[in-house]
C-alpha positions in Angstrom: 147.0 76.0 145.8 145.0 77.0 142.9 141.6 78.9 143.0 139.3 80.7 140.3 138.6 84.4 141.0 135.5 85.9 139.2 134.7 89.3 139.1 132.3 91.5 136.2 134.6 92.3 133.6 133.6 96.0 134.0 133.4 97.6 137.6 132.6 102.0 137.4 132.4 104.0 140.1 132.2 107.6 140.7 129.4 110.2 141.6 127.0 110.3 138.8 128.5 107.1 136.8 124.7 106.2 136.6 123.9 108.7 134.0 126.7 106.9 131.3 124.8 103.9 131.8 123.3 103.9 128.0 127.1 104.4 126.2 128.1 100.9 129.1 125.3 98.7 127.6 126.1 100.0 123.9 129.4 99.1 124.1 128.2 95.8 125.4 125.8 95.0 122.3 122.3 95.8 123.7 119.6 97.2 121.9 116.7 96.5 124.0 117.1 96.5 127.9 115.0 96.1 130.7 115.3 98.1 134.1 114.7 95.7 136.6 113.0 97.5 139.7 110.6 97.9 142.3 108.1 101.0 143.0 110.0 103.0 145.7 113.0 103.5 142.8 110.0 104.7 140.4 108.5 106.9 143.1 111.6 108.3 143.4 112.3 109.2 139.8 115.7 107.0 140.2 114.1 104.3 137.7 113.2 107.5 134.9 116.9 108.5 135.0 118.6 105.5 134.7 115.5 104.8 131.4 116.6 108.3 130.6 120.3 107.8 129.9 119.5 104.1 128.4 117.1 105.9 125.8 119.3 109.2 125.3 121.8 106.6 123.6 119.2 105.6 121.2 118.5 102.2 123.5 114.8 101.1 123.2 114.5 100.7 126.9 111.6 98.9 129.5 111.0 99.6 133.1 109.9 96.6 135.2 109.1 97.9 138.7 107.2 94.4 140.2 110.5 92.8 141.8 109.5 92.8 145.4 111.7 92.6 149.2 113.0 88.6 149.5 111.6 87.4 145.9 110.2 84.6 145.4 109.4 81.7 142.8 105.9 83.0 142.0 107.4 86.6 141.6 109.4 85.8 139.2 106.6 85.2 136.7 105.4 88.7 136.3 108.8 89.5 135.2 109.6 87.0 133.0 106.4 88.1 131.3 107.6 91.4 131.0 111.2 90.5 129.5 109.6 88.6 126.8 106.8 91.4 125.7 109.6 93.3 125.9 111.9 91.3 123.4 114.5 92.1 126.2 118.3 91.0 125.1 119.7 92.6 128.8 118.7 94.2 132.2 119.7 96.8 134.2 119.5 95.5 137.7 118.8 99.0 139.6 117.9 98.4 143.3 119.3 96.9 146.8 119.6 93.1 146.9 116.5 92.5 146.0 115.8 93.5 142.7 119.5 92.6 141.8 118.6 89.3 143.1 115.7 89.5 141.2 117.0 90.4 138.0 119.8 87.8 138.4 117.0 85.1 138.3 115.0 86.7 135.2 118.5 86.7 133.4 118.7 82.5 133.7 115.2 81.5 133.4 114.4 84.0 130.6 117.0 81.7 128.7 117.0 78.5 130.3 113.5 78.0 131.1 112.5 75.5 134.2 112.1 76.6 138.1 114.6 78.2 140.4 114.6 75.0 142.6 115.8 72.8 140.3 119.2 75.2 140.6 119.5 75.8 144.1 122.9 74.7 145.8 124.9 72.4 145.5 124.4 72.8 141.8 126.4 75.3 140.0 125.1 77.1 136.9 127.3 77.9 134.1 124.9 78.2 131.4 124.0 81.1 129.2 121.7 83.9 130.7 120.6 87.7 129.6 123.4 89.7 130.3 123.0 91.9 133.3 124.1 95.2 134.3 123.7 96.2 137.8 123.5 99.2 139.8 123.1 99.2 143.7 121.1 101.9 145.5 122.7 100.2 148.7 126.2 99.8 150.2 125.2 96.1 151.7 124.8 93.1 149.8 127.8 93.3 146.9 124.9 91.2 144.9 126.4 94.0 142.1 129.5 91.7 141.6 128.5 88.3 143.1 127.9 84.4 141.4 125.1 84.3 143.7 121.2 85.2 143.4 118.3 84.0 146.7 115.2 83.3 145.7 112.3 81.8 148.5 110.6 79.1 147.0 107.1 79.8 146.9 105.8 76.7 148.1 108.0 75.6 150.7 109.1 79.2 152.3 113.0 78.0 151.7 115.4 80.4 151.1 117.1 78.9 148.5 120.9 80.0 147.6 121.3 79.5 143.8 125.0 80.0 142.9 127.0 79.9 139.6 129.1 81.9 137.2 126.2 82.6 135.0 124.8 84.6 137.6 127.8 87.1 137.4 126.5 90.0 136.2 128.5 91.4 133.1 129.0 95.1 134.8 128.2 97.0 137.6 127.6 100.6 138.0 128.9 102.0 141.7 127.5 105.4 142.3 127.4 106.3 146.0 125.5 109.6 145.2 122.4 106.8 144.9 122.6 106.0 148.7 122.7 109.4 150.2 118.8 109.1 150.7 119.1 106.0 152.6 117.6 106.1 156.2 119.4 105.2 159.1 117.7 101.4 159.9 118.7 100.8 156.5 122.1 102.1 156.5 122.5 100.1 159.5 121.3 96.7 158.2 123.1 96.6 155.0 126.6 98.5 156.7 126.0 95.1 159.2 125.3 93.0 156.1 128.6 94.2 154.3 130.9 93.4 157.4 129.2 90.4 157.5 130.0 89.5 154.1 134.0 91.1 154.6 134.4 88.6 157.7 132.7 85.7 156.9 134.8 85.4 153.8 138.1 86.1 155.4 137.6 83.1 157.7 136.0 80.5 155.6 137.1 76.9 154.6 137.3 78.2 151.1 139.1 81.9 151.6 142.6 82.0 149.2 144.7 85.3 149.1 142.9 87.3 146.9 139.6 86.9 148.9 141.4 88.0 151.9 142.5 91.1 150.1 139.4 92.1 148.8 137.8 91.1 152.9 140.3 93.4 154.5 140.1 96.0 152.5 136.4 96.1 152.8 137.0 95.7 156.8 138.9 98.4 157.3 136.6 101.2 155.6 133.6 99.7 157.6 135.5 100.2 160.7 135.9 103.8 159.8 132.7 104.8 157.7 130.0 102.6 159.1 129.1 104.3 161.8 129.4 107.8 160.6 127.0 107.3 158.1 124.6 105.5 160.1 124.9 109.4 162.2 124.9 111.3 159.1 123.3 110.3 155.7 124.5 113.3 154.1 128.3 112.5 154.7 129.5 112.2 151.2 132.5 110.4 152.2 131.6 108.2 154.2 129.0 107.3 151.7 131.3 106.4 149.4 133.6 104.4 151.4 131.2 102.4 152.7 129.4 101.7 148.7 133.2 100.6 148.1 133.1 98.7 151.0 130.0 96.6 150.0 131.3 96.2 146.8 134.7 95.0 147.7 133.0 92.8 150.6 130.7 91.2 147.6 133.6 90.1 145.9 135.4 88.7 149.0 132.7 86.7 149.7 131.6 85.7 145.9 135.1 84.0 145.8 135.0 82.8 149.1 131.7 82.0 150.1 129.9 82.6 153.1 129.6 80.9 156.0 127.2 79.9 159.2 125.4 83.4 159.7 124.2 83.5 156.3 123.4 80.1 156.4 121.3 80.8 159.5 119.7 84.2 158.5 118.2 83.0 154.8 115.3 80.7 157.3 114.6 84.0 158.9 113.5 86.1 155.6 111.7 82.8 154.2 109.9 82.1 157.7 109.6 85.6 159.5 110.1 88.1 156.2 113.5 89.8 157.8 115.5 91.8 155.5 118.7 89.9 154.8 120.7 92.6 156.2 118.6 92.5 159.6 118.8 88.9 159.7 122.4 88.8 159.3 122.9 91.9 161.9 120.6 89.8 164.4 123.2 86.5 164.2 126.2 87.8 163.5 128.0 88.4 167.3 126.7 85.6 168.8 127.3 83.1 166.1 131.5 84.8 165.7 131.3 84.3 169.7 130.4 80.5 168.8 133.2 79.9 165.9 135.6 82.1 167.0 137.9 79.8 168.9 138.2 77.8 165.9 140.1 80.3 164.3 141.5 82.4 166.2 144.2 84.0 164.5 142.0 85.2 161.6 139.4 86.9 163.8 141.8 88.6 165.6 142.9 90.0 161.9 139.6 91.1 161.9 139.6 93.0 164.8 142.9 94.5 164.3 141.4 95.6 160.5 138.1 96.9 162.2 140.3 98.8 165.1 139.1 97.6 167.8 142.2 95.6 168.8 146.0 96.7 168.2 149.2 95.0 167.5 149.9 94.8 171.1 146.9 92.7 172.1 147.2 88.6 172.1 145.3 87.0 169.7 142.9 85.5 171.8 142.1 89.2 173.3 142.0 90.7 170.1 139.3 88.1 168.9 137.1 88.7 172.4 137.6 92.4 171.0 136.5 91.6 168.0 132.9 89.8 169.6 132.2 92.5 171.6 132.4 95.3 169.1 129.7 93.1 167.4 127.3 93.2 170.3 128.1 96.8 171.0 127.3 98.1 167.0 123.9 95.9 167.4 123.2 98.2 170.5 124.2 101.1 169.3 122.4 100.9 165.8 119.9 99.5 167.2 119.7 96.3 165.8 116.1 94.3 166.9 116.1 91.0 168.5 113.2 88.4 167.4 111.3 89.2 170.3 111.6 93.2 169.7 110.8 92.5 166.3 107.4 91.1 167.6 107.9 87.2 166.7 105.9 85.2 169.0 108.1 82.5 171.0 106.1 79.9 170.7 106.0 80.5 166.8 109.6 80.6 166.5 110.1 77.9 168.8 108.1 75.8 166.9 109.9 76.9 163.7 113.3 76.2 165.1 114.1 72.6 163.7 112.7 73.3 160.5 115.1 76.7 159.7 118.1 74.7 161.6 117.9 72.1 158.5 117.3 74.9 156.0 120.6 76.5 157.6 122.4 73.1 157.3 121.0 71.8 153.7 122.1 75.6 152.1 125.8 74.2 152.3 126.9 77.4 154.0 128.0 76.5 157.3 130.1 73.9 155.7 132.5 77.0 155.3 132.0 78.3 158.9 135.4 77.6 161.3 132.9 75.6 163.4 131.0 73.6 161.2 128.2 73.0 163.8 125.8 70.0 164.4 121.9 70.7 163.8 121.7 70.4 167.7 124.2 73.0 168.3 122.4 75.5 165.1 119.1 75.2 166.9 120.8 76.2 170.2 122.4 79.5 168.6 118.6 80.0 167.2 117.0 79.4 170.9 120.0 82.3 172.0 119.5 85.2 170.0 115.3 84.9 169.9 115.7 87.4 173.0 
């Protein structure tokens, strides 16, 4: 068996790793850098400390604040705007998914020129891009340490996955201490998103035993941390467990892809504006109670990680165990349904064949246990619209 493992070549974490930002990109060869950000991290005064550090080093640095949720082509053009009056030669990706995503894009087209669509999957990109630096202010979508970036193409709504070493930022910078503001919905959605990412990747066509290390791990601290920071922002700990989490869960699923929930929930941010992380929290039990008979043995790992089943229980039982924990964190955090959310049926309905060949075209339920037919996807999006 032989498989490619890429990771950033520099991973820091630690309360305030933030602030030695400036001295990372030095050492890296950057003069001029761009933050890469949205107007919440501004309002904050997040976006002035991360400029700070870059310029206390002597760094001549930009802040771009225009990224905005689920980016889009026509986005991307105020930013590329801003990298070039600029004379940018690297970002600082500081944000949730988002503006990582964001900046992720910026770093390729800023060098390669063209659109996003003519990259989306299946094609790879190995080119040359800005290097990027990134720093989550969420312990959800790994994007910090993944080949990936998802861009919505402005003119047909699709969610496009665009994929590629180039995308692979060149560090990332994992300080929990910038999550401990993070509301509970949030918390919720991207905690959901990270175990999505953890379990998706363990049981995918293309998982390898490094993957499964990196899923497990990630697993496990969920199990534990998820929920007591969903009860208690302020919990340190948890706090960081759970930014590990994400982090390790990005690089579990960036060398293993995903499967048929994220394949499914990128329709719903490009047709309905969900969150990624609420998307994927809206599929993800009763899409593991469709594939997990197909592979039983490695959901029942899952649940056994998770602790919600033991040693003791049969595979099959553990697995069960392992669906039901799913439904009961959804109710317990809350988690909306399309119709609590306020999507009209008849709207959705009619939307329903078009997202289920989005879902299939992305390539991502190719990797699912249960590679489904576009019969069977619109079925799973007819079950969860209530």
């Amino acid at each position: 068996m032989s498989f490619d493992i890429n990771t950033p070549p520099i991973l820091r974490f630690g309360a305030g790793s933030v602030d030695s930002i400036g001295g990372l990109l030095s050492s890296l060869g950057a003069a001029r850098p761009i933050v890469v950000t949205d107007a919440f991290l501004v309002s904050t005064g997040v976006a002035a400390r991360v400029a700070d550090a870059l310029g206390a080093e002597g760094l001549q640095a930009a802040v771009y604040d225009g990224t905005i949720p689920d980016p889009t082509t026509d986005s991307l053009e105020s930013g590329l705007e801003a990298i070039r009056a600029h004379g940018a030669d690297s970002i600082v990706a500081l944000g949730g998914g988002s503006p990582i995503d964001t900046a992720k894009a910026l770093s390729v087209l800023a060098v390669r020129g063209g659109h996003m669509r003519e990259l989306k999957a299946p094609f790879q990109f190995t080119g040359r891009a800005l290097p990027v630096i990134a720093v989550p202010t969420t312990a959800g979508t790994g994007s910090e340490v993944t080949q990936f970036t998802i861009i919505t193409d402005s003119d047909s709504n699709e969610k496009m996955l665009c994929a590629g070493p180039g995308y692979l930022p060149k560090a990332a910078v994992v300080d929990f201490e910038l999550t401990l503001s993070m509301p509970p919905r949030l918390t919720a959605d991207t905690g959901i998103d990270a175990l999505t990412h953890a379990i998706e990747a363990y049981v995918s066509r293309k998982a390898n035993p490094v993957s499964d290390t990196y899923a497990l791990a990630a697993i496990s601290r969920i199990g534990r941390y998820l929920r007591r920071a969903y009860r208690d922002g302020g919990d340190r700990e948890a706090r960081e467990q759970m930014m590990i989490a994400a982090t390790l869960a990005g690089m579990a699923f960036s060398n293993a892809s995903v499967a048929l929930v994220h394949g499914m929930s990128r329709p719903l941010g490009g047709h309905f504006q969900i969150a990624h992380g609420m998307a994927n929290a809206m599929l993800f039990a009763e899409i593991t109670a469709f594939s997990v008979d197909h592979a039983v043995e490695r959901y029942a790992t899952c649940a056994r990680t998770l602790g919600v089943a033991s040693d003791t229980d049969s595979d099959e039982a553990a697995a069960a165990a392992l669906v039901q924990e799913l439904r009961d964190l959804a109710r317990e955090v809350e988690v909306p349904t399309p119709a609590t959310r306020g999507i009209d049926r008849a709207v959705w309905e009619e939307r329903v064949p078009i997202m289920a060949q989005q879902a299939l075209a992305s390539g991502s339920p190719n990797n699912n246990p249960r590679v489904p037919t576009a019969e069977q996807v619109e079925q799973l999006y007819h079950a969860v619209y209530a």
